[in-house]
ZAKOLGU-856740 format. One record per atom (N, C-alpha, C): x, y, z negated; residue in one letter; atom name. Coordinates in nm, 2 decimals. Example, Ala and Ser with C-alpha at 12.3 -4.5 7.8 and 13.67 -1.06 7.14 Angstrom:
node x = 1.32&y = -0.57&z = -0.78&residu = A&atome = N
node x = 1.23&y = -0.45&z = -0.78&residu = A&atome = CA
node x = 1.32&y = -0.33&z = -0.78&residu = A&atome = C
node x = 1.28&y = -0.22&z = -0.71&residu = S&atome = N
node x = 1.37&y = -0.11&z = -0.71&residu = S&atome = CA
node x = 1.29&y = 0.00&z = -0.79&residu = S&atome = C
REM end
This chain:
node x = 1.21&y = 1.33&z = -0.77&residu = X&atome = N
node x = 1.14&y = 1.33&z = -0.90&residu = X&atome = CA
node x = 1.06&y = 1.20&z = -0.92&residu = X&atome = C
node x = 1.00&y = 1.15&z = -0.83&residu = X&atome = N
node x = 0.94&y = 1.05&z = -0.78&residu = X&atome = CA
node x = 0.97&y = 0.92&z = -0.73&residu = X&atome = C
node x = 0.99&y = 0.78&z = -0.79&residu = X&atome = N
node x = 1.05&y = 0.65&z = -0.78&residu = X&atome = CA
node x = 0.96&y = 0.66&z = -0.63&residu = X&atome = C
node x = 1.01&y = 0.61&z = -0.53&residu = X&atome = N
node x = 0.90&y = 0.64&z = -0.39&residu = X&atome = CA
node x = 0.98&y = 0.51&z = -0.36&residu = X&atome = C
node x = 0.87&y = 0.45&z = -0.30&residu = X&atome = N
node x = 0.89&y = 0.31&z = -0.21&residu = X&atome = CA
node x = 0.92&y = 0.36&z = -0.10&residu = X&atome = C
node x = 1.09&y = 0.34&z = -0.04&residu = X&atome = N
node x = 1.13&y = 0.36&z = 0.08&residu = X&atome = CA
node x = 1.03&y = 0.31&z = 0.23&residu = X&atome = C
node x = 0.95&y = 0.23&z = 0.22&residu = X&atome = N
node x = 0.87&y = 0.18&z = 0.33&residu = X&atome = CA
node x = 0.76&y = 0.22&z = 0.33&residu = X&atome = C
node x = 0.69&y = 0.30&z = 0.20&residu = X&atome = N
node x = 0.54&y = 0.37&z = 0.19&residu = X&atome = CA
node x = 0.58&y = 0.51&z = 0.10&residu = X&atome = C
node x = 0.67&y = 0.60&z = 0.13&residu = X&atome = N
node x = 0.64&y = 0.71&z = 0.00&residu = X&atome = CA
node x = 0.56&y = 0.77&z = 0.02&residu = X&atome = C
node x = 0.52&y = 0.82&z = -0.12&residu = X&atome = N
node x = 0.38&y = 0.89&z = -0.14&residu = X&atome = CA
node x = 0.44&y = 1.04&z = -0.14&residu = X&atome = C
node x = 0.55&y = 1.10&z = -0.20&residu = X&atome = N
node x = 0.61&y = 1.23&z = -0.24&residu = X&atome = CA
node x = 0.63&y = 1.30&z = -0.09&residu = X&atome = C
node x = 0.64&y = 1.44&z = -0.11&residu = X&atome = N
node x = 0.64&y = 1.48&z = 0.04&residu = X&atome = CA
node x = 0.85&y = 1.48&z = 0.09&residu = X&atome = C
node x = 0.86&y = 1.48&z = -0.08&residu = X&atome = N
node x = 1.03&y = 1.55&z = -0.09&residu = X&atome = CA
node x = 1.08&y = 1.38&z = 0.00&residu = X&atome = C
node x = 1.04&y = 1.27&z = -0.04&residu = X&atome = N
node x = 1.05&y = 1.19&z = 0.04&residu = X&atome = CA
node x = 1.01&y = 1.12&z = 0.20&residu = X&atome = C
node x = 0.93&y = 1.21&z = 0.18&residu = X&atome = N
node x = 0.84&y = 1.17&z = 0.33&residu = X&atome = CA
node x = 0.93&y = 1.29&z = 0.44&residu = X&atome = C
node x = 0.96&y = 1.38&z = 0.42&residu = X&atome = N
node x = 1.03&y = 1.47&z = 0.48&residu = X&atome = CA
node x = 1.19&y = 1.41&z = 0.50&residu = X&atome = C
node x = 1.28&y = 1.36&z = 0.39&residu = X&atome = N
node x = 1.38&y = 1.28&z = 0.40&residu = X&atome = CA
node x = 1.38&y = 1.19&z = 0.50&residu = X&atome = C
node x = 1.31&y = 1.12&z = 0.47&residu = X&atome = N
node x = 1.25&y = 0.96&z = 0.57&residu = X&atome = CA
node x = 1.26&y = 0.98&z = 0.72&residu = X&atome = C
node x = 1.17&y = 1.11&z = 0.74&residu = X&atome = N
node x = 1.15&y = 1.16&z = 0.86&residu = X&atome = CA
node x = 1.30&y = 1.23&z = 0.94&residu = X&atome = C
node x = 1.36&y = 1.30&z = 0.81&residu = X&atome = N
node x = 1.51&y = 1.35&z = 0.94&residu = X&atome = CA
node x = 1.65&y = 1.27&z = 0.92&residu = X&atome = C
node x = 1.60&y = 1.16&z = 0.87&residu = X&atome = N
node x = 1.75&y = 1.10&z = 0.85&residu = X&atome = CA
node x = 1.68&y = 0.96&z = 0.91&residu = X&atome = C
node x = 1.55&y = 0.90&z = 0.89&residu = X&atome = N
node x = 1.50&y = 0.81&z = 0.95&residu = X&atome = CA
node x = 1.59&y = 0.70&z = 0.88&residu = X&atome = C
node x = 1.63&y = 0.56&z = 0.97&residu = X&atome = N
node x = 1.74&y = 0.40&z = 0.89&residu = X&atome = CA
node x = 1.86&y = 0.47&z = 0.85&residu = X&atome = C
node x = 1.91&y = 0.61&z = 0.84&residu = X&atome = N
node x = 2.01&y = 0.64&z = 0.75&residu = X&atome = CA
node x = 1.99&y = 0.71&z = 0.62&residu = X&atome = C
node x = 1.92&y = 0.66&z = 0.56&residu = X&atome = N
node x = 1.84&y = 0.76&z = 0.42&residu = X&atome = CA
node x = 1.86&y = 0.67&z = 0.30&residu = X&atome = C
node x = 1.98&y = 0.72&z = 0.24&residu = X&atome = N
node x = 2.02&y = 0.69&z = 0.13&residu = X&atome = CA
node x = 1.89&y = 0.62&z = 0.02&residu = X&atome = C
node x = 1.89&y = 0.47&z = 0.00&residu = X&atome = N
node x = 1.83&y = 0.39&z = -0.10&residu = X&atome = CA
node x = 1.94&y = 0.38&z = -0.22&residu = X&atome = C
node x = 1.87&y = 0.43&z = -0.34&residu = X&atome = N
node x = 1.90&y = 0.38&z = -0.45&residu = X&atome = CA
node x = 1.86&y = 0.28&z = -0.55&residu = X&atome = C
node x = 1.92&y = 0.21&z = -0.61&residu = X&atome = N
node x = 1.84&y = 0.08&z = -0.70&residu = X&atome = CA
node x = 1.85&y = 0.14&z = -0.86&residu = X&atome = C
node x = 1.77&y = 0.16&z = -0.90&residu = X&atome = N
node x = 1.77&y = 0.21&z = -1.01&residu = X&atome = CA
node x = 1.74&y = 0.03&z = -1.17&residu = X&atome = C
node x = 1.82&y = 0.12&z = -1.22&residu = X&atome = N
node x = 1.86&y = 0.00&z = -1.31&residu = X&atome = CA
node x = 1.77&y = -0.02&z = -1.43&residu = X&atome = C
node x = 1.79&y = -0.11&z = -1.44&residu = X&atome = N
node x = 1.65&y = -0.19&z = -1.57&residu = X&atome = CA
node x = 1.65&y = -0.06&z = -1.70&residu = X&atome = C
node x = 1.74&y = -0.05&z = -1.69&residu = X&atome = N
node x = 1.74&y = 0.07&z = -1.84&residu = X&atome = CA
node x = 1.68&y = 0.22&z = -1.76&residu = X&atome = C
node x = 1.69&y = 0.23&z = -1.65&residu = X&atome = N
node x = 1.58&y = 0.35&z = -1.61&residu = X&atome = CA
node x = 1.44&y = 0.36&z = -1.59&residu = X&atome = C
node x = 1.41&y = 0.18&z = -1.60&residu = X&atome = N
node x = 1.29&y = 0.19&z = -1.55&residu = X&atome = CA
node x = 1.17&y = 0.17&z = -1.64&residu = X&atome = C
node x = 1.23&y = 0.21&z = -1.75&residu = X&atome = N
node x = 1.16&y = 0.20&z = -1.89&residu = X&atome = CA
node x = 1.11&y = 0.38&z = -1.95&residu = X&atome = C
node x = 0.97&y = 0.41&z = -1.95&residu = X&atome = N
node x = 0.97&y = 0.57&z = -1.98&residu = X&atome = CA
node x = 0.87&y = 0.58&z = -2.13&residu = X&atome = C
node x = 0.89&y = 0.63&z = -2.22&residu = X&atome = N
node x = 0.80&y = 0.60&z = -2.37&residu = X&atome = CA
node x = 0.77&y = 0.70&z = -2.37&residu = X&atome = C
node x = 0.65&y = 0.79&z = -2.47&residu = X&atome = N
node x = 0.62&y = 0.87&z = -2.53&residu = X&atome = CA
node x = 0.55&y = 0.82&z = -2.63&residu = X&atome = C
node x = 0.59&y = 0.93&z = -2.74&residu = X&atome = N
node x = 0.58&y = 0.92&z = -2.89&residu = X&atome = CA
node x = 0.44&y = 0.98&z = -2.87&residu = X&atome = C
node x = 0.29&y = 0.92&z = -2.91&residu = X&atome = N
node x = 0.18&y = 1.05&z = -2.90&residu = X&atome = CA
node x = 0.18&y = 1.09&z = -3.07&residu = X&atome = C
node x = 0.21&y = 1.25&z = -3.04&residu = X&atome = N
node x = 0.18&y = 1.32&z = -3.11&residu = X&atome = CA
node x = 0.09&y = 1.39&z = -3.12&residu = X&atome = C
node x = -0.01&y = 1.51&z = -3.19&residu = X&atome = N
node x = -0.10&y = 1.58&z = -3.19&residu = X&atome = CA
node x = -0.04&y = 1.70&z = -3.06&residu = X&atome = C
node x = 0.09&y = 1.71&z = -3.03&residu = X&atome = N
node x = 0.14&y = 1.82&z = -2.96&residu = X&atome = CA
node x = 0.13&y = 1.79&z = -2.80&residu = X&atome = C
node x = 0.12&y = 1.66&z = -2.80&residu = X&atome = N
node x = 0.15&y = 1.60&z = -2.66&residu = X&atome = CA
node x = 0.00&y = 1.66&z = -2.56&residu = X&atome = C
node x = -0.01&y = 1.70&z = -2.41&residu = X&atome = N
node x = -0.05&y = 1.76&z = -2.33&residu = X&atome = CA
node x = -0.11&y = 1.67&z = -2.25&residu = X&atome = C
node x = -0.21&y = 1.71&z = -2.14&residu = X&atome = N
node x = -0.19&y = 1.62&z = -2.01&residu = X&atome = CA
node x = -0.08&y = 1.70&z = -1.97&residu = X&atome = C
node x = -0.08&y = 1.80&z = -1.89&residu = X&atome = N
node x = 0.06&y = 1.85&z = -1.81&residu = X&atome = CA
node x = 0.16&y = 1.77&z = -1.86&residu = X&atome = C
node x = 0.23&y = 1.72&z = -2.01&residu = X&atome = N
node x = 0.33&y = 1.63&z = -2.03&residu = X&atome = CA
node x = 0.28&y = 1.51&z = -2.00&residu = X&atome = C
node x = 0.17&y = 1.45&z = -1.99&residu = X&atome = N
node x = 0.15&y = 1.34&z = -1.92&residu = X&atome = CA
node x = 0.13&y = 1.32&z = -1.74&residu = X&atome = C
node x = 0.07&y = 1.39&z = -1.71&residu = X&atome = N
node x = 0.03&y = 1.43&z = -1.61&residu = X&atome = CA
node x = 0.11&y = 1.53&z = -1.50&residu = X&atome = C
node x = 0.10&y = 1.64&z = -1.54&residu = X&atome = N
node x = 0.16&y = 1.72&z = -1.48&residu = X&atome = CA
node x = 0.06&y = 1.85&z = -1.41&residu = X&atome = C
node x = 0.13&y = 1.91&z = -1.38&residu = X&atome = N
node x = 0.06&y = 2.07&z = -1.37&residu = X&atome = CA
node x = 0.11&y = 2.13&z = -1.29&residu = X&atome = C
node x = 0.06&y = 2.25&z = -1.21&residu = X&atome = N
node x = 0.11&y = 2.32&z = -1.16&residu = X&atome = CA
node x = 0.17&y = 2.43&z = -1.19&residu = X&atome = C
node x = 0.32&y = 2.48&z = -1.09&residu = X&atome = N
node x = 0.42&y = 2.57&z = -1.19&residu = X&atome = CA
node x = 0.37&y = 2.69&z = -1.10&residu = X&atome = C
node x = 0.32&y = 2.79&z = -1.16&residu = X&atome = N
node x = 0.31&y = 2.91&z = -1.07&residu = X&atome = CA
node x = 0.44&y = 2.98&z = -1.07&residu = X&atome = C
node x = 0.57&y = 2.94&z = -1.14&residu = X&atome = N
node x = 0.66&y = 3.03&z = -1.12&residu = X&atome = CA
node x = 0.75&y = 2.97&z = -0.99&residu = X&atome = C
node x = 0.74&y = 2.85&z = -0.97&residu = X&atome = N
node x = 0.80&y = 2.77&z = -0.84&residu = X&atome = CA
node x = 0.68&y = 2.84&z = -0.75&residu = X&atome = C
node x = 0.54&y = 2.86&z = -0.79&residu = X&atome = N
node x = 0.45&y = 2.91&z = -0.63&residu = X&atome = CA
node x = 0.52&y = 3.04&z = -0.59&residu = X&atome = C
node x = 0.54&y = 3.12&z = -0.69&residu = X&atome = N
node x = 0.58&y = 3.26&z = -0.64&residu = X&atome = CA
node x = 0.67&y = 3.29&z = -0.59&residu = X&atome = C
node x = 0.84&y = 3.18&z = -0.65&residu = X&atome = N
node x = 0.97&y = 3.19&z = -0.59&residu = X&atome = CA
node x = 0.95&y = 3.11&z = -0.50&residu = X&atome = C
node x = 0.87&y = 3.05&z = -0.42&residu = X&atome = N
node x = 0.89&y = 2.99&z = -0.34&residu = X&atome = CA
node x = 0.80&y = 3.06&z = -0.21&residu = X&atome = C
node x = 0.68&y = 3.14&z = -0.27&residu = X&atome = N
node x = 0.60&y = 3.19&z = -0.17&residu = X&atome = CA
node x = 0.48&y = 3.11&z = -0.13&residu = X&atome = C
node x = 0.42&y = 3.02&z = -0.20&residu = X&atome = N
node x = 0.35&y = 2.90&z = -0.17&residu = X&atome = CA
node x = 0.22&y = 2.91&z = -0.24&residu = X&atome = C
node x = 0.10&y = 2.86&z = -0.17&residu = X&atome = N
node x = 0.00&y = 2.86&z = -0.24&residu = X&atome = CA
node x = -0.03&y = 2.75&z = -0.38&residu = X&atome = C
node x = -0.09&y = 2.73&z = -0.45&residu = X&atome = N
node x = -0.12&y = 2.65&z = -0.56&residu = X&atome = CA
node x = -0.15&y = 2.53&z = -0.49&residu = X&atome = C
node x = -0.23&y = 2.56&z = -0.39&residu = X&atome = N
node x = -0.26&y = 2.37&z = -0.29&residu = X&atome = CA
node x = -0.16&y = 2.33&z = -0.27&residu = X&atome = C
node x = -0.01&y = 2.41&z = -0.25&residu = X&atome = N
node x = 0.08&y = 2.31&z = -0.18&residu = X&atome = CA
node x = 0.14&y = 2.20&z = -0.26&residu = X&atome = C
node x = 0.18&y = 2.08&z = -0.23&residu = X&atome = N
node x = 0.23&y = 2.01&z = -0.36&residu = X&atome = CA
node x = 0.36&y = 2.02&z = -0.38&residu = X&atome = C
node x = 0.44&y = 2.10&z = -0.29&residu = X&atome = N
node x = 0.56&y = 2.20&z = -0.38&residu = X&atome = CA
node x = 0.56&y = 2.20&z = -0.48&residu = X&atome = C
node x = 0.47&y = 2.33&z = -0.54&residu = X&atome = N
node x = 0.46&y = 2.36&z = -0.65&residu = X&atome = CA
node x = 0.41&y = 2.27&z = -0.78&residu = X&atome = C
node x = 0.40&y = 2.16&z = -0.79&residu = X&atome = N
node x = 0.34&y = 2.03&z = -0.85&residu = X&atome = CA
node x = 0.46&y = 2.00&z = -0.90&residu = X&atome = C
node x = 0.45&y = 2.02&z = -1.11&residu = X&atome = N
node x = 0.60&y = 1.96&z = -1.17&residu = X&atome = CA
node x = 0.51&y = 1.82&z = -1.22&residu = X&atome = C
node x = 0.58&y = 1.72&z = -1.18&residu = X&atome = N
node x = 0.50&y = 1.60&z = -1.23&residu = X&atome = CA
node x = 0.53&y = 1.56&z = -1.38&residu = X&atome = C
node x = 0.44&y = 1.49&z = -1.43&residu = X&atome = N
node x = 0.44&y = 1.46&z = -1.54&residu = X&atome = CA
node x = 0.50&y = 1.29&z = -1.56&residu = X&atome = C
node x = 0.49&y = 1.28&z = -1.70&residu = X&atome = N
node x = 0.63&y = 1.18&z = -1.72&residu = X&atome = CA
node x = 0.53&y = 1.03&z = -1.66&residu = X&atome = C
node x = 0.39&y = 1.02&z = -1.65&residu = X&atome = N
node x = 0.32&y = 0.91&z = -1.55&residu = X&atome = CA
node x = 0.37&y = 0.86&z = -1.39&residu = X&atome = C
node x = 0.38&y = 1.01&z = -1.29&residu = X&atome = N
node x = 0.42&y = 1.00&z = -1.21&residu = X&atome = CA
node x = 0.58&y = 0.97&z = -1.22&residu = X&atome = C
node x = 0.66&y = 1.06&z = -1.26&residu = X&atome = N
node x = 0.76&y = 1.02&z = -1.27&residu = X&atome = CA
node x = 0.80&y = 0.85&z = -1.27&residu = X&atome = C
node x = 0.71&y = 0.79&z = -1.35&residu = X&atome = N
node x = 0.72&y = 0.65&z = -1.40&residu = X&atome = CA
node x = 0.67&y = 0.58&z = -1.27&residu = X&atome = C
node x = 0.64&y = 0.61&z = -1.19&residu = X&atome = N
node x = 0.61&y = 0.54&z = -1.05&residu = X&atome = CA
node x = 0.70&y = 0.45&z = -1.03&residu = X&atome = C
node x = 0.67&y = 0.31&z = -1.02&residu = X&atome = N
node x = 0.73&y = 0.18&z = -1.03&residu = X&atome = CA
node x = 0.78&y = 0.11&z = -1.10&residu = X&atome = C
node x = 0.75&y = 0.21&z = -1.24&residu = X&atome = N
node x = 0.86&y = 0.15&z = -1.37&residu = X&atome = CA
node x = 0.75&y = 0.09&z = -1.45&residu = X&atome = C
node x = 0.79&y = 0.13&z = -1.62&residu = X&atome = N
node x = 0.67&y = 0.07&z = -1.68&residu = X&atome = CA
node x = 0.64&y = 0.23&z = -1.76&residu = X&atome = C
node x = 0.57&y = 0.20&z = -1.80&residu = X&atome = N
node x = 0.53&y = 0.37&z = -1.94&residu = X&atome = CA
node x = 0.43&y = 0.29&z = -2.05&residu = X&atome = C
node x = 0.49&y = 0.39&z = -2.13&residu = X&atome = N
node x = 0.48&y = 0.32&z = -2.30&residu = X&atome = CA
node x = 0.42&y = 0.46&z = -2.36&residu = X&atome = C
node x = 0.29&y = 0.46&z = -2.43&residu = X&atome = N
node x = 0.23&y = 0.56&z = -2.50&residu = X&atome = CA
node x = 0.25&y = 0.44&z = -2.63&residu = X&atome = C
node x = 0.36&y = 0.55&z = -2.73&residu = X&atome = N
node x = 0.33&y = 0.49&z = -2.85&residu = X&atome = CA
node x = 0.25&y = 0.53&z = -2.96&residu = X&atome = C
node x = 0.17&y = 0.51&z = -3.02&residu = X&atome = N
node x = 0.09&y = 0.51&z = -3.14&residu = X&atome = CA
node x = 0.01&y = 0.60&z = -3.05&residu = X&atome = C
node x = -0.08&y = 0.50&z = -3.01&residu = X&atome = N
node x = -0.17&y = 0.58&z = -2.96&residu = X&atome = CA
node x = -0.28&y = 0.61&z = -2.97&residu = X&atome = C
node x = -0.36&y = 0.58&z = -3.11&residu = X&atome = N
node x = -0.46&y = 0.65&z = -3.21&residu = X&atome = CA
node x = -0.43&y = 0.76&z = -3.25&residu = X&atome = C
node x = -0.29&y = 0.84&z = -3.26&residu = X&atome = N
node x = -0.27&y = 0.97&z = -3.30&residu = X&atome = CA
node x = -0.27&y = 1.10&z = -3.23&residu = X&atome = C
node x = -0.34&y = 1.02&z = -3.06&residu = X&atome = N
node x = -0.33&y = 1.11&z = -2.98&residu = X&atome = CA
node x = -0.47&y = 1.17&z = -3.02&residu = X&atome = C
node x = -0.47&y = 1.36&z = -3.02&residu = X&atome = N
node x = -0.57&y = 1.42&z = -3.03&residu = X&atome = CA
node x = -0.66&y = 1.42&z = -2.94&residu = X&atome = C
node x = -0.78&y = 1.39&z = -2.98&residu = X&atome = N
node x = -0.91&y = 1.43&z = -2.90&residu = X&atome = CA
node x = -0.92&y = 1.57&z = -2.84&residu = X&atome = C
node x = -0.94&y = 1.57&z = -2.67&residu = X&atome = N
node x = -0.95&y = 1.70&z = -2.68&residu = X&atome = CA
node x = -1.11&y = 1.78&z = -2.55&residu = X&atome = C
node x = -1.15&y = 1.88&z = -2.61&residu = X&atome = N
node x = -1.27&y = 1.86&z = -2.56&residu = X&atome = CA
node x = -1.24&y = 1.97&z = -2.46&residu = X&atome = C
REM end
């Protein structure tokens, strides 16, 4: 889910890979047209769509507490880890208290 620097990942889904396959762990290069992520701000837009949130339906099919970061669907920022992210018009994002 997570662009992870093969020499520092931060994601666990990576740090677990890293660890049982060790110098045989599939590196991909992701290409100039992936590494571009936009959002349109609308009045509808969220943090959880920016950000991300926790899914209690992954806590429960999975058996897991809310701390674990299992359960953590990331939002389109993280996602963008290494790339660039574009909030457009972003005076129309609502205030929210």
């Amino acid at each position: 889910e997570i662009n992870d620097d093969p020499l520092n990942p931060i994601s666990r889904f990576a740090k677990d890979l890293i660890a049982e396959k060790g110098d045989e762990t599939p590196i991909s290069w992701l290409h100039r047209s992936e590494r571009f992520f936009e959002k349109l701000a609308t009045p509808d837009v969220t943090v959880a769509d920016l950000i991300g949130d926790v899914d209690p339906i992954k806590a429960a099919n999975l058996k897991l507490s809310y701390a674990d970061d299992r359960v953590i669907h990331f939002g389109m920022i993280p996602r963008a880890n290494r790339c660039i992210f574009v909030i457009n018009e972003l005076p129309d994002l609502q205030a929210r208290t």
